[in-house]
N, C-alpha and C positions, 0 to 999 in steps of 0.2 A: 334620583332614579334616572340611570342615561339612558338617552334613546334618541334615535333618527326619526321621529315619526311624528305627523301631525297628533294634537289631540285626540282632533275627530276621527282618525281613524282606531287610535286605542280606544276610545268609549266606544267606536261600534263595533269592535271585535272585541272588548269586555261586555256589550251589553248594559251599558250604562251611559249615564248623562256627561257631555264634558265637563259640566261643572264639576264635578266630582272627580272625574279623570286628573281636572286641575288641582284639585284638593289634594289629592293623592303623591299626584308628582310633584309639587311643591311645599309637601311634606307640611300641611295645612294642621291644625287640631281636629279633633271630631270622624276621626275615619276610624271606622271599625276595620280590624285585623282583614276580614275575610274581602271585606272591599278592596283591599291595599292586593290580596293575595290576585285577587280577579283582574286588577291591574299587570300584574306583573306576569301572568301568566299569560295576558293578551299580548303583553311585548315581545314574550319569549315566542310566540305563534307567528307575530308578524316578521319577528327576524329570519323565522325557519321558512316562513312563503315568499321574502325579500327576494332572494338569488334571482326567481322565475319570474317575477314582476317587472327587473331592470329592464326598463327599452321597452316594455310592453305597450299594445294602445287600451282599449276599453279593459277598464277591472267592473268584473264581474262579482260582487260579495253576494253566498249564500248560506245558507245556514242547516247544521247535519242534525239532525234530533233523530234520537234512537233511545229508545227503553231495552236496555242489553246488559251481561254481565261487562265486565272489566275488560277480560280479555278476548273479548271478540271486540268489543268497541276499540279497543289499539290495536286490532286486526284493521279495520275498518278506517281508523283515523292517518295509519300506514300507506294503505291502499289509495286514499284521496290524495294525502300530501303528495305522494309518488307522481299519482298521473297530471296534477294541476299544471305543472310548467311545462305538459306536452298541448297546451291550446295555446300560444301564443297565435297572434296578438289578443286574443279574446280571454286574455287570466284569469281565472278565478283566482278568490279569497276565500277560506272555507274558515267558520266558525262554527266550533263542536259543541254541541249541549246531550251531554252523556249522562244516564243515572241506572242504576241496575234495579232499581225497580221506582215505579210513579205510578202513582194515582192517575185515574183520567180526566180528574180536573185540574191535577197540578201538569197536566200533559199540556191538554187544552189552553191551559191559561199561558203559559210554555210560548204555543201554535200564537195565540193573541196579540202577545207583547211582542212578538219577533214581525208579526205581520202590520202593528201599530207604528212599530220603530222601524220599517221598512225594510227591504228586503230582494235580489234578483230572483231568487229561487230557495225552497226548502227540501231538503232531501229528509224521507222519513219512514224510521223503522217507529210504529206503533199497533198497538191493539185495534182492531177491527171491530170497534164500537160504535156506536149511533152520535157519541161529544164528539169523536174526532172528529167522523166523518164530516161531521157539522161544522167544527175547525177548517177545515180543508177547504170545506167551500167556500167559508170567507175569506181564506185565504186566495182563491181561484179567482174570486169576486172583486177582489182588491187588484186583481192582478200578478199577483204573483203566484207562479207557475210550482205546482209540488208532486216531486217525484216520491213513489214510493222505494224500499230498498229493505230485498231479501225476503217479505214477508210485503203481502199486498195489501190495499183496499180497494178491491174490484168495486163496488157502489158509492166510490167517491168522487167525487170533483179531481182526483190528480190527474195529469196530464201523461203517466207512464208509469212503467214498474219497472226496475231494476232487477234486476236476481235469476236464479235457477228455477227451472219447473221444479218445483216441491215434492208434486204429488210421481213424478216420475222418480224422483230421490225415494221418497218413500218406499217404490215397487223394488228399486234397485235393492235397497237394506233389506226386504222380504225377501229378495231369490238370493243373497248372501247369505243369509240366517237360515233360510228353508233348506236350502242345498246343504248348511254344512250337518245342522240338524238332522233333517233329512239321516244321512248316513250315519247315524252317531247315536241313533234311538231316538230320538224325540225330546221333546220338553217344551218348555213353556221361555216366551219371552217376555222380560220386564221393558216395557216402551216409556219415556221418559219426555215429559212433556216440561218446559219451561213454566206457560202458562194456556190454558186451553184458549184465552183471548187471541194469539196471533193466527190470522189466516193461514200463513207458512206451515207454522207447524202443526195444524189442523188437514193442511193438505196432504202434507208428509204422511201423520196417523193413518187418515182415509187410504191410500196408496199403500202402505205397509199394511193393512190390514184388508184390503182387497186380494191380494197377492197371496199371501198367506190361508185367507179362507179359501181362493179358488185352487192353490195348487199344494197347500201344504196342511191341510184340515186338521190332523194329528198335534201341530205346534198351537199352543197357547197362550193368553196375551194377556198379560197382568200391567196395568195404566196406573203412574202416578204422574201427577199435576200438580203446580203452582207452588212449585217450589223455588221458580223463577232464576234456572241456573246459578246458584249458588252452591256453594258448598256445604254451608248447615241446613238449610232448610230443605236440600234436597238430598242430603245423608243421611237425614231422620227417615223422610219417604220412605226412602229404599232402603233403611233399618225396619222399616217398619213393614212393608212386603214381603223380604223377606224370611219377616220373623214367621209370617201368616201364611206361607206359602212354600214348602219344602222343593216344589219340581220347580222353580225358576231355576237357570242354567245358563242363561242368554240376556241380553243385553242389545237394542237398537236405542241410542240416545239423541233424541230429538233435539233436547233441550239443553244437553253442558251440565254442568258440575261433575263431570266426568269420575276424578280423582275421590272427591265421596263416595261415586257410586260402590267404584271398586273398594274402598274401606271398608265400607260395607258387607259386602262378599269377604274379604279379607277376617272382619272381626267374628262372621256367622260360620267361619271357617268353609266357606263353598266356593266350588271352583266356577269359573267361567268359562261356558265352552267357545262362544265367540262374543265379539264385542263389537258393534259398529258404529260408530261415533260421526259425527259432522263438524267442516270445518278444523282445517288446518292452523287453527291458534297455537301459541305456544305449548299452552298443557296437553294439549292432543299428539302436537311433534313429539316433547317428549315420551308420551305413553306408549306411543305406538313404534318409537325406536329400542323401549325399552318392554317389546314385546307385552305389553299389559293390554293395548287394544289392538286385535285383527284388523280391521280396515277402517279409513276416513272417507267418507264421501265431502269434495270437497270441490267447491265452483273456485274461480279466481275474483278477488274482489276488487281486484285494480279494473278488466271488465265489466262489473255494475260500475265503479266509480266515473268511468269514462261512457257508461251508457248515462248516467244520471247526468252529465256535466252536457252531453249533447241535446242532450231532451228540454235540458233549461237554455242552452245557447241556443238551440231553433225557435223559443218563443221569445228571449230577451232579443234576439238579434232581425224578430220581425219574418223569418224565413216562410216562403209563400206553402212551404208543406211540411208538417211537423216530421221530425226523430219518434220512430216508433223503437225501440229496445230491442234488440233481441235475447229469447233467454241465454243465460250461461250455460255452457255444457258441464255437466257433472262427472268428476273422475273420481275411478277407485283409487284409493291410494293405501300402498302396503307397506312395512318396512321397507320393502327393496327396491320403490321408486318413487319416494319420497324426495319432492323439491329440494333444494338446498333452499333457505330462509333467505329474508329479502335483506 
């Protein structure tokens, strides 16, 4: 297996031991498949962070954990690689720990071993539970500095949050939805939660559903949950809403699995009078070129990348006054002035 690269830096950006590292690359007996696969996928990440590293002084290794579907996580893993080689001399290395859905003790245990085996900084989208939060502080305790991202945990030990106001996302999607409703007769909206564990999208609901009772009393609001952006288990949901509920009409999607939603509507034969979605990921771009969703409400995520990256360099780097974040601003975005992709 060729490579430029110490050992030690492949076992710590596979998360494993060098001995094993060595086993693996010198094509040893005894290595399971998935070990060898963890190897090779750490080389491939260290060649693609290489370019921005040449010439650099302090490398800074941190590590991204997020509980998220696919394609926000490659929204997400885009967005970092992009902005890393704009901190020279102070580089980062980012190593990704992606799953589309975990437990919060395989989270935890996750937060453990990343903080045992060391660490400059943790960037992390999780559930707003009592294990992490408990994770986080040993993590803090140890030393090592953790940003949140996208979704908060305000009662934790991290040192910042990365992301958009939520709960003003939220309000935004209520005067979109109310207004078009509004004129259109009325109806009820299906809100579409990933999982009711994330702070984020707990804010969102709150602010969409403020906004709505104060100025839009008439529209109504049908909630499914813990379908955890996916595609089957949140097409059933919303096969299952609205099989039970004829006036749904509308659609704010908190949570993603967007493309099921509309199947959905698609197989019940009902139309969608508007649809509002979050985040500019792939399947969004599509949908909403392809006229299926009205608007995306959507932050830039190379800005949280670069708020996270400063938030950990003011505490790795000693700085007499910490990086506080600023949030992201949040844009409507319609067919007709929709980014070009990165």
């Amino acid at each position: 297996m060729a490579h430029l690269f110490l050992v030690k830096d492949i076992a710590f950006q596979a998360g494993l031991s060098t001995a094993t590292v060595d086993r693996v690359l010198n094509g040893r007996p005894g290595v399971r498949r998935q070990t060898e696969m963890r190897v090779k996928a750490a080389i491939a990440e260290l060649e693609k962070q290489q370019p921005g590293a040449m010439g650099s002084g302090r490398m800074l290794a941190i590590d991204i954990v997020m509980e998220t579907p696919q394609r926000f996580s490659d929204a997400v893993r885009a967005a970092f690689e992009a902005e890393m080689a704009t901190f020279l001399p102070g580089i980062f290395r980012c190593r990704f720990h992606f799953a589309e859905v975990m437990k919060p003790a395989e989270l935890v245990q996750l937060l453990d071993r990343i903080r045992l085996r060391g660490t400059h900084g943790i960037v992390l989208k999780a559930p707003d539970v009592a294990e992490v939060a408990a994770a986080v502080a040993r993590a803090d305790a140890a030393g090592i500095p953790v940003v949140t991202l996208v979704t908060d945990l305000p009662n934790s030990a991290r040192i910042a949050y990365a992301g958009a106001d939520n709960r003003a996302a939220g309000e935004t999607a209520a005067y979109l939805i109310g207004e078009f409703l509004g004129s259109d007769g009325g109806g009820k909206v299906l809100v579409t939660l990933s999982s009711g564990r994330f702070r984020g999208e707990e804010e969102r609901e709150i602010g969409f559903r403020r906004v709505i009772r104060a100025h839009y009393p008439d529209i109504g609001i049908t909630e499914i949950s813990e379908g955890h952006g996916t595609d089957v288990a949140t097409g059933t949901l919303a096969t299952a809403a609205l099989a039970a509920d004829p006036a749904i009409n509308a659609v704010y999607s908190i949570g993603g699995g967007n493309r099921a939603v509309l199947a959905a509507f698609d197989m019940a034969e009902r139309p969608v009078r508007v649809f509002v979605a979050h985040d500019l990921d792939a399947d969004n771009r599509a949908l909403l070129a392809a006229r299926r969703i009205g608007f995306v409400l959507h932050h830039d995520l190379k800005t949280d990348a670069r708020s996270a990256f400063r938030a950990i360099m003011s505490r790795a780097t000693a700085l007499p006054r910490a990086v506080t974040p600023s949030l992201s601003s949040v844009e409507i975005v319609t067919p007709y002035n929709m980014p070009a992709a990165d």
